[in-house]
C-alpha positions as CSV (number, residue, x, y, z in Angstrom):
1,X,107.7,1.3,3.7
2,X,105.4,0.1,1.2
3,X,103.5,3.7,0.7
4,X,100.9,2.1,-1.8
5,X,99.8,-0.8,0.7
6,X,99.7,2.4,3.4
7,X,97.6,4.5,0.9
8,X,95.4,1.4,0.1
9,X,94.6,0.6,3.9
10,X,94.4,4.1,5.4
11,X,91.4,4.6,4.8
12,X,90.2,1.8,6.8
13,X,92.4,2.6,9.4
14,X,91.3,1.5,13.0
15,X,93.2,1.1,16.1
16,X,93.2,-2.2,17.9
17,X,93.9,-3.5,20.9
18,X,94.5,-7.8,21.9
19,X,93.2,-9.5,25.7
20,X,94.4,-12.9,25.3
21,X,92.0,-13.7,28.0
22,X,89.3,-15.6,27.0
23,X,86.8,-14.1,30.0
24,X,87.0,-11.0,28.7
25,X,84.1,-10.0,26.3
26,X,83.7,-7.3,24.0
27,X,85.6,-5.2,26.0
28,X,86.7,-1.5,24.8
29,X,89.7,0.5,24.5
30,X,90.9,3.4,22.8
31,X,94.3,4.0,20.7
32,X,95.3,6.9,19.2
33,X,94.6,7.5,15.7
34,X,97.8,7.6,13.5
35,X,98.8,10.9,12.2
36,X,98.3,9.1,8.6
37,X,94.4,8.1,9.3
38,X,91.7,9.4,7.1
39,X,89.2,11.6,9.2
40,X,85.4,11.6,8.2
41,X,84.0,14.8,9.5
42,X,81.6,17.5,9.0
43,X,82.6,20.6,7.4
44,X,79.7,23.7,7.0
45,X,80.5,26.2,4.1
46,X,80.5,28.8,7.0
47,X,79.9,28.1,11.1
48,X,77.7,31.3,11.1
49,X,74.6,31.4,8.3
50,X,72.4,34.5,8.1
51,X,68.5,33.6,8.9
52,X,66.5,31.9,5.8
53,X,69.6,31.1,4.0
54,X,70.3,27.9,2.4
55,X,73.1,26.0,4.4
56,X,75.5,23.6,3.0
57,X,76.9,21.0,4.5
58,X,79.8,18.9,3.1
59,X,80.3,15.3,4.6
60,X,83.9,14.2,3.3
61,X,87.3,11.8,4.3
62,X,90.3,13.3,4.4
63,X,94.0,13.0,5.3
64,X,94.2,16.3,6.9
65,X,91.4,18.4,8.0
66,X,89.8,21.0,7.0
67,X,90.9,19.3,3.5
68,X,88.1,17.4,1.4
69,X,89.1,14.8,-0.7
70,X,87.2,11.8,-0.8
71,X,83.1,11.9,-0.5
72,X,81.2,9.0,0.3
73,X,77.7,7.4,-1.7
74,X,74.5,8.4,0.2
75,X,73.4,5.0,1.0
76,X,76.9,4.9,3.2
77,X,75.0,6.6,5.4
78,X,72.9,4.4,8.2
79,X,71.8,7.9,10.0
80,X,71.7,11.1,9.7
81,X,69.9,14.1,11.1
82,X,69.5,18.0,11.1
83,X,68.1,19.8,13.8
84,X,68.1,24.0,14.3
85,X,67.5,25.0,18.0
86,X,65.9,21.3,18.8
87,X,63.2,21.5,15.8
88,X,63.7,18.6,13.2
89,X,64.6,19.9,9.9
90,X,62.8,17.3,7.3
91,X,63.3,18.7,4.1
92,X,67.6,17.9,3.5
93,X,68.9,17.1,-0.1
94,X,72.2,15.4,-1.1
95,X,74.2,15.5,-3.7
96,X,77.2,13.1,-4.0
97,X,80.6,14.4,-5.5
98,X,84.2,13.4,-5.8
99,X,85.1,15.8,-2.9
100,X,82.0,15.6,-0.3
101,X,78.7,14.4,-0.2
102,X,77.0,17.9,0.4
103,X,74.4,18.0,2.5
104,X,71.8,21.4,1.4
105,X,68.7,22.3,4.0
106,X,67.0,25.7,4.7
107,X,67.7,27.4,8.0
108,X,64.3,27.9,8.9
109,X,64.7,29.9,12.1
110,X,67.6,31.0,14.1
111,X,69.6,29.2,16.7
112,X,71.9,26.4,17.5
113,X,72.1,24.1,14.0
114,X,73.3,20.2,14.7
115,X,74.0,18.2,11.7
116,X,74.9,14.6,12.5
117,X,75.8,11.6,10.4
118,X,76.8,7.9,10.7
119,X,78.2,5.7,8.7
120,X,77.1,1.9,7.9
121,X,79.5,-0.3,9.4
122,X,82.5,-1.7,6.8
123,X,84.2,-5.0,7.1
124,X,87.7,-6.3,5.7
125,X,90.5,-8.0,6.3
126,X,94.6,-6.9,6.4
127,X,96.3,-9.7,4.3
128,X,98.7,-11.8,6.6
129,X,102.0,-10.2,4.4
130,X,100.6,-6.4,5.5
131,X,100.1,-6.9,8.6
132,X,102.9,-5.7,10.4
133,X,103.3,-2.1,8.5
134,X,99.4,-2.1,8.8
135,X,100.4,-2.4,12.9
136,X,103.1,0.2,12.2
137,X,100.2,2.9,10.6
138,X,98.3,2.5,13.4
139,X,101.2,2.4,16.0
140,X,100.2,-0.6,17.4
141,X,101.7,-1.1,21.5
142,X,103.9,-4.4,21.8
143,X,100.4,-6.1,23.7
144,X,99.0,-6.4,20.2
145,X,101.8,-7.8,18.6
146,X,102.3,-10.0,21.2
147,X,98.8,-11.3,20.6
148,X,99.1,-11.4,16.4
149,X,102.4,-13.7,17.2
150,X,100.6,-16.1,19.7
151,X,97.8,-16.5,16.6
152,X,98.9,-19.7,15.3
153,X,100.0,-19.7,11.6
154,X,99.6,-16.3,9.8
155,X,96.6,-15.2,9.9
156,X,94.8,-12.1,8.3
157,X,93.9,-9.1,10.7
158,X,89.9,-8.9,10.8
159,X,88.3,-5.8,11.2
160,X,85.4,-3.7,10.9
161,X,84.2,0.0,11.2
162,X,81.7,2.8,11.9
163,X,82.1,6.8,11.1
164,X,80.2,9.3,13.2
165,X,80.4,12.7,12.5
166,X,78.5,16.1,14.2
167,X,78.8,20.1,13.4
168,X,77.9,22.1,15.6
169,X,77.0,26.1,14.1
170,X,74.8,28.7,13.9
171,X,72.0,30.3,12.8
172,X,71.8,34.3,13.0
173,X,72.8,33.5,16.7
174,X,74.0,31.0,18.9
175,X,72.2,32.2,22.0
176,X,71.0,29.7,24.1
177,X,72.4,26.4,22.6
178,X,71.6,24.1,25.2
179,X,70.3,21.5,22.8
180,X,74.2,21.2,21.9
181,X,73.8,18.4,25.0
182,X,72.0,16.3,23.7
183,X,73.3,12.8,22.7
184,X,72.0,12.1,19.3
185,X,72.3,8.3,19.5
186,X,75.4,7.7,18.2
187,X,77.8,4.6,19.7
188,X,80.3,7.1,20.1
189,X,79.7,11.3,20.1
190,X,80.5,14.2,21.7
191,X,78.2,16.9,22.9
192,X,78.7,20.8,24.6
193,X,77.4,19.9,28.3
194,X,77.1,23.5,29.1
195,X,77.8,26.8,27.2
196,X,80.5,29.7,28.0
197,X,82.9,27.2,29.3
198,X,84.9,26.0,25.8
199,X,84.4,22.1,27.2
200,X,83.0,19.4,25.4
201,X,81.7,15.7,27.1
202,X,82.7,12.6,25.4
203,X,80.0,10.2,25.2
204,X,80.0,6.5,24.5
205,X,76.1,4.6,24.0
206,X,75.3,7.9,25.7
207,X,77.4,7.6,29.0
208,X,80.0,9.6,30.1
209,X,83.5,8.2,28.6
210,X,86.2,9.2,31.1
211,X,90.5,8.7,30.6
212,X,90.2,8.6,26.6
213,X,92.5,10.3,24.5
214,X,90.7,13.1,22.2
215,X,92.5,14.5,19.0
216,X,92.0,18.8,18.7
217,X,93.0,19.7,15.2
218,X,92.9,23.8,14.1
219,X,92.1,24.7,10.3
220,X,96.1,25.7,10.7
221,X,96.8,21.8,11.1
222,X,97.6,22.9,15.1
223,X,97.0,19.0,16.9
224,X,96.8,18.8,20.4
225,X,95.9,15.9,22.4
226,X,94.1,16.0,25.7
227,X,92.2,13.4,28.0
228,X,88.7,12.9,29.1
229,X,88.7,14.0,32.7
230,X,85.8,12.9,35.3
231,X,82.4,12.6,33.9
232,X,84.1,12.1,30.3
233,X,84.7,16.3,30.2
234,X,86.8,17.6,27.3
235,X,88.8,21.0,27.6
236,X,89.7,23.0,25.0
237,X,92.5,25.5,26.3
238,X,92.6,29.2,26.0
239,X,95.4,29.6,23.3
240,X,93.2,27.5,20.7
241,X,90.5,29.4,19.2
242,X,88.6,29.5,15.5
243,X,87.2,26.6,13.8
244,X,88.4,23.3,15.1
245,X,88.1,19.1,14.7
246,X,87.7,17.3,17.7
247,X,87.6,13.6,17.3
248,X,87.4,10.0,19.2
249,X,88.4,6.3,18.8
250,X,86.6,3.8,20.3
251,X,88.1,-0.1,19.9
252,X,85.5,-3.3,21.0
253,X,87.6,-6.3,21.8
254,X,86.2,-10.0,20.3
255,X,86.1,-12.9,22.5
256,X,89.2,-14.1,20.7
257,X,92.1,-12.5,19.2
258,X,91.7,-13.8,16.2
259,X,88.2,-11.9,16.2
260,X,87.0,-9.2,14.7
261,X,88.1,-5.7,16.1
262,X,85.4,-2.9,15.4
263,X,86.6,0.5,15.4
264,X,84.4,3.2,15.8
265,X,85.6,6.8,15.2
266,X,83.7,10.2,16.2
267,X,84.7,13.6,14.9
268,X,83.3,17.2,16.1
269,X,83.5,20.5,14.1
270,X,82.8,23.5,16.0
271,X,84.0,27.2,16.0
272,X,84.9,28.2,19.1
273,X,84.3,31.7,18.3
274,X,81.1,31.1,17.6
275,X,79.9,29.1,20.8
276,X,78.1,31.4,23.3
């Protein structure tokens, strides 16, 4: 395999899926993310801050989590927000590093903290002669194939992107962290429907996303896979504890297959332990 054409595109990495019928309009579907994709994801310094502390926040990319290795620019970011127990926390400072962009705030009272982020959209193209090991990364079903050989000539694969990421900790106490329920706004999130139960709802524009695959990654590189059940609900069994990465891909379809395939990926860090 040609590792440096993998190391220049994984970063972009998306999954995609063809419909060669030309009725069907930006349609979704979800793939599971190759064991080789970058992650983008929130990682606190610690999941359980002391009242009036300052709290750090770092946002970063990453082949393996809880690694950081890659931090993005500020004005990557189309959204973000802070919130501690439902109030708004205004005053947040960034500071941009080779690592993480970190994110710094005061915790000015106690209670659930949500830190949320989004990522402007990024566009590209895979040139026509990386194609298939760009298919292979992304372990691509034979329907997609099928649809890039049907493509007349040899075209490039277009596509384009979003990164959303949440954290989910807390501040001298976790008590009472119903505003972990709350959609944020996000084209793609996950939010803690009710507390006590370790499950987790997967959202998509802010309704329930049922039957898609959800990545669970431990800070021991543990993966598990499970499925959105009824009402998009995520379960996290019994024998996985501690801090933890959930995350999400969600694939629109074009018109065409020679359209553009927008990926967009959701990632939740959480410590179990910590949850009430």
């Amino acid at each position: 395999m040609k590792l440096s054409i993998i190391a220049r595109r994984v970063n972009d990495l998306i999954g995609c899926n063809r419909n060669l019928l030309p009725s069907v309009v930006f349609l979704g579907a979800m793939l599971s993310v190759s064991a080789q994709a970058h992650q983008t994801f929130l990682l606190p310094d610690k999941f359980h801050y002391p009242d009036k502390e300052t709290v750090s926040v770092a946002l970063t990319s990453a082949l393996s989590f809880p690694n950081m290795e890659s931090g993005p620019a500020e004005d990557r970011l189309a959204f973000f927000s802070v919130s501690i127990r439902d109030k708004v926390v205004e005053n947040v400072s960034f500071e941009e590093g080779d690592t993480a962009l970190t994110m710094r705030f005061a915790s000015v009272q106690s209670g659930a903290a949500v830190v949320t982020i989004s990522s402007k959209p990024r566009a590209g193209e895979i040139p026509p002669d990386d194609v298939d090991i760009y298919l292979d990364e992304i372990e691509a079903d034979q329907a997609v194939r099928a649809a890039f050989d049907a493509l007349p000539g040899s075209p490039p694969l277009q596509r384009s992107y979003s990164k959303h990421a949440k954290a989910f900790f807390c501040i001298e106490t976790c008590d009472g962290a119903y505003d972990l329920s709350s959609p944020v706004g996000q084209k793609l999130e996950l939010v803690a429907p009710a507390v006590g139960e370790r499950s987790f709802q997967l959202l998509l524009d802010g309704e329930p996303l049922a039957a898609k695959q959800v990545t669970i990654v431990t800070v021991d590189g543990e993966m598990s896979t499970v499925t959105s059940g009824e009402n998009g609900i995520v379960k996290v069994g019994d024998e996985i504890s501690g801090v933890i990465m959930m995350s999400a891909v969600w694939i629109t379809l074009p018109e065409q297959p020679n359209g553009v395939y927008h990926s967009d990926y959701a990632t939740l860090t959480v410590d179990l332990d910590q949850l009430p």
